[in-house]
Structures are given as structure tokens and as C-alpha cells.
N, C-alpha and C positions, 0 to 999 in steps of 0.2 A: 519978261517971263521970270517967276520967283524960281529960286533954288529946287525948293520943293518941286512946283508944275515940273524942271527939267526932268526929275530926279523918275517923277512917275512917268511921262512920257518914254525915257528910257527903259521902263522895265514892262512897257507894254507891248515891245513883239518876246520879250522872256516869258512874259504870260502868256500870249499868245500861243508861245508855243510847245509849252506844257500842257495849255490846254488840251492844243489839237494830238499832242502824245497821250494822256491821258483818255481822249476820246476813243482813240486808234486802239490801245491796248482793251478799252472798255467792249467795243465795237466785234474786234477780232476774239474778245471769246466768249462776248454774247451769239455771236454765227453761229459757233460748233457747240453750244450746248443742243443746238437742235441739228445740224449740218454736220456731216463726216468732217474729219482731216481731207484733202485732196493726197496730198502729198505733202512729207514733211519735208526741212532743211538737209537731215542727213539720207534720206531719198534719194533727191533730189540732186545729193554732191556725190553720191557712191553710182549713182546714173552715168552721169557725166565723164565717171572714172572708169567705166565701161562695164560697170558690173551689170548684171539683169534684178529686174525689178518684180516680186513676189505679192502684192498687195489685195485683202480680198476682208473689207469690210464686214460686220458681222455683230448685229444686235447681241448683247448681252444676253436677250434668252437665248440665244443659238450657240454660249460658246457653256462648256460643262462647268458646272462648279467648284468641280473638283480643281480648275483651274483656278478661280477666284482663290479659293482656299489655300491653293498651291502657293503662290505667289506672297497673299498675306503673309504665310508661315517663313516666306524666306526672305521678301523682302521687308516689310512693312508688316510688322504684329500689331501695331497701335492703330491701323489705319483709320477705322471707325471711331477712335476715340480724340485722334489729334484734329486740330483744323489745320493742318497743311504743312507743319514742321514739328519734329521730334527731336524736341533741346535736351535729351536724355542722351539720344544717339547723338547729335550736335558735338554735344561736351564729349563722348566718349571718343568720337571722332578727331577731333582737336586734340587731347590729350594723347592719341595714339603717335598722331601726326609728330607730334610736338619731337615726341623721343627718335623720333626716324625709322628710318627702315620703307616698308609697305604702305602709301597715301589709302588710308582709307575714307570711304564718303559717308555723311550720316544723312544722305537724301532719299524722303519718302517718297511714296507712288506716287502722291499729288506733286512731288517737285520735280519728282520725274517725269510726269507725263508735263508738266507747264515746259520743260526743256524740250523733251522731242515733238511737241508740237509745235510748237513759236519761238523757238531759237537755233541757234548754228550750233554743232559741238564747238567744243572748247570751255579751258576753266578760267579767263579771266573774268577780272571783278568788272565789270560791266556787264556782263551776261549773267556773273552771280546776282548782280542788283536785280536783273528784270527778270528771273526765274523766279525771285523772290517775291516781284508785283505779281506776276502772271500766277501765282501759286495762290496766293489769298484770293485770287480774284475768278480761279476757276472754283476754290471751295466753294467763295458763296454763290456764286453764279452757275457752277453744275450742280455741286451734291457730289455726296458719295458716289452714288452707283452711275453718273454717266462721267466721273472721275477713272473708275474702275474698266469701263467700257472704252473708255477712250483710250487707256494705256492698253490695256490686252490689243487694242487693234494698229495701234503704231507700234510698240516694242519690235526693234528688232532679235529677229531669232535664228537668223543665220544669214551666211552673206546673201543681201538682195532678198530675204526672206525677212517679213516686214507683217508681223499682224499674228493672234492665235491661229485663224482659220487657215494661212497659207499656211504655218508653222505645221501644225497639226496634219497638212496632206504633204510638206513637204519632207518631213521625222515619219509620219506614221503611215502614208498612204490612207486618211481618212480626215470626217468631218472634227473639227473642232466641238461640236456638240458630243461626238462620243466618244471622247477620252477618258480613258482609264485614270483610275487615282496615281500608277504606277506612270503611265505618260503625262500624265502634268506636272508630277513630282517631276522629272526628268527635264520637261519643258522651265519649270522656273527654277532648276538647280546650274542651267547653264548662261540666265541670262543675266549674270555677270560678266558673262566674256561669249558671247553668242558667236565668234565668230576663230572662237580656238576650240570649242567642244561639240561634240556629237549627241543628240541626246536620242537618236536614232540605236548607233551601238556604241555606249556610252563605255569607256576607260574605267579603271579605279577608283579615279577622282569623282566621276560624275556619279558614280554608280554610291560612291558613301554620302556622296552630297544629300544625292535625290532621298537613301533612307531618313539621314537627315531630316528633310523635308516631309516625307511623308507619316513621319512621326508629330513633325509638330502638326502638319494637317488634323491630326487627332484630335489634338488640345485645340486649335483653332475653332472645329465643331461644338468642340464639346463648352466650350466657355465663350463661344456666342461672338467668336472678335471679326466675324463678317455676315455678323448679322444687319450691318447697313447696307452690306448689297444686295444680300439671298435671303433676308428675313421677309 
């Protein structure tokens, strides 16, 4: 056998098994463009740690828009424009890092929902790598709006409260469909730390946030920046 024949023989279970990773990752989020989440990773561990589990699915038509809008404005203003990372906030991120203090993240909605659906928390770089596959691969394989559908229904929003709709009866005593502009400002001003604030009766903090937020809602209507999901 020449050098060469060894050389490909050798890297044919490496192939092999890139391949069958490549399939896997293809596979698992071709399913949920049309199939719910069951349950995510951090579900799944905050379970087990005894907490109670809030979860309650809910089509996109059924959750308010106001919500949609909510969220763009505070999480994700580019969302409809980027395909799945924002090297603007990236760099701003890195740069903040850099000087110390406060870790800030520049991860968009698509990178956030490619994390809490098919990964474990945690920030090592191996999990950065495959949130990274997982994130071009739910853009072009969902789209925006079952991007958008997917995170409002996994995000958590309080302990063991998992999804808008539980979020919404479990803060407001009501359906996710009729929230107020003022409750969904409140709903996406806490989930940065979903499980240190109230947005039920929301403190100082939450309460300047949510204005915050419900200002830029303004500007998000009015210049059309989720119009890929509610146009």
C-alpha cells in the first residue's frame, strides 16, 4: 500500500465522522422548523435541580406583537436585517470586554435562540463554535419569523418559567396574546437576568428599563425593523 492509499484510509472514519456531525446538526434543525422544542438543555438541568417547570408552546399568531417589537427594541434592533450575527455589536462587545469591568455579549436573537435550543449554558469556545453553526443554519433553514417564534417560546422568564405564554400568565395573570405594550416592555426589559427581576412589580431598574424599551418600540414600528415577522 503507497503512502498516499495509507494516508486517505486514515482520514476516512475523520470523514466519516464529520459527516455524520454535519448530518446530525442539519437533521436536528430541520425537525423544529416545523416541530416544537420538547424541552431545552437548560430545562431540562434547572429540572433536575428541583425547580418546577412552566412551559406552554404557542404559535406566533397567538403571542401580541407588541411582544415581537418588545424584544427587537431591546434585544436585537437589526434583527430583520442581519443574517444571524451583528459584527457591529460583536466589535462593540469585544472592545468593551477588552477594557474590563462588566462581560458584555453581542449575541443576537438568532444566536440566542440557536443556544437555548441545542446547547448546554456555558461560555466555552466549543459551544461558541456550534452556536455559531447552529445560528446560520437555523437562518436559512427557518427564516425570520419561525426564528422569532422559536425564541419567545423557549426564552426563559423566570425561574422554571420557560416561554411568552407561561411568562405572560405567570407576571400578568393572562394570555400572551393580550398583552399590553406596557407588559411586554416589562416582559423583554428583564430578560437579561430573568431570574433577579420582577416584571410583575417591577423595582426602579425595571421600571426605567421597560421605558426605555417601550420608547424604542416606537421607532421599531415606525421604521419597519420587524417587519420580517409582522409585515
Amino acid at each position: 500500500m503507497t503512502g498516499s492509499a495509507t494516508i486517505r484510509k486514515k482520514r476516512r472514519p475523520v470523514l466519516t465522522v464529520l459527516l455524520a456531525l454535519v448530518l446530525l446538526l442539519l437533521g436536528s434543525v430541520a425537525i423544529h422548523r416545523l416541530v416544537p422544542p420538547p424541552l431545552t438543555f437548560l430545562m431540562v438541568s434547572r429540572t433536575l435541580e428541583g425547580e418546577g417547570l412552566a412551559y406552554r408552546w404557542r404559535s406566533l399568531d397567538d403571542i401580541s406583537p407588541r411582544l415581537v417589537e418588545a424584544v427587537i427594541a431591546s434585544e436585537d434592533s437589526t434583527f430583520c436585517a442581519h443574517h444571524g450575527f451583528d459584527m457591529k455589536a460583536i466589535e462593540k462587545a469585544l472592545k468593551a470586554n477588552e477594557r474590563g469591568g462588566r462581560i458584555r455579549g453581542g449575541s443576537t436573537i438568532s444566536q440566542q435562540t440557536a443556544k437555548n435550543v441545542f446547547l448546554w449554558p456555558g461560555r466555552d469556545w466549543v459551544r461558541k463554535g456550534l452556536e455559531a453553526g447552529y445560528t446560520v443554519l437555523i437562518e436559512t433553514l427557518w427564516g425570520k419569523r419561525r426564528t422569532m417564534e422559536v425564541y419567545l417560546n423557549v426564552a426563559e422568564w423566570a425561574p422554571g418559567v420557560y416561554g411568552a405564554e407561561a411568562a405572560a400568565r405567570h407576571w400578568f395573570d393572562k394570555s400572551a396574546a393580550d398583552l399590553s405594550p406596557r407588559e411586554a416592555a416589562r416582559l423583554a426589559a428583564i430578560l437579561p437576568s430573568p431570574r433577579r427581576y420582577n416584571a410583575g412589580a417591577p423595582g426602579p431598574y425595571v421600571r426605567r428599563r421597560a421605558s426605555r424599551v417601550m420608547a424604542a418600540m416606537g421607532t421599531v414600528r415606525d421604521d419597519g425593523l420587524a417587519a420580517c415577522v409582522l409585515g
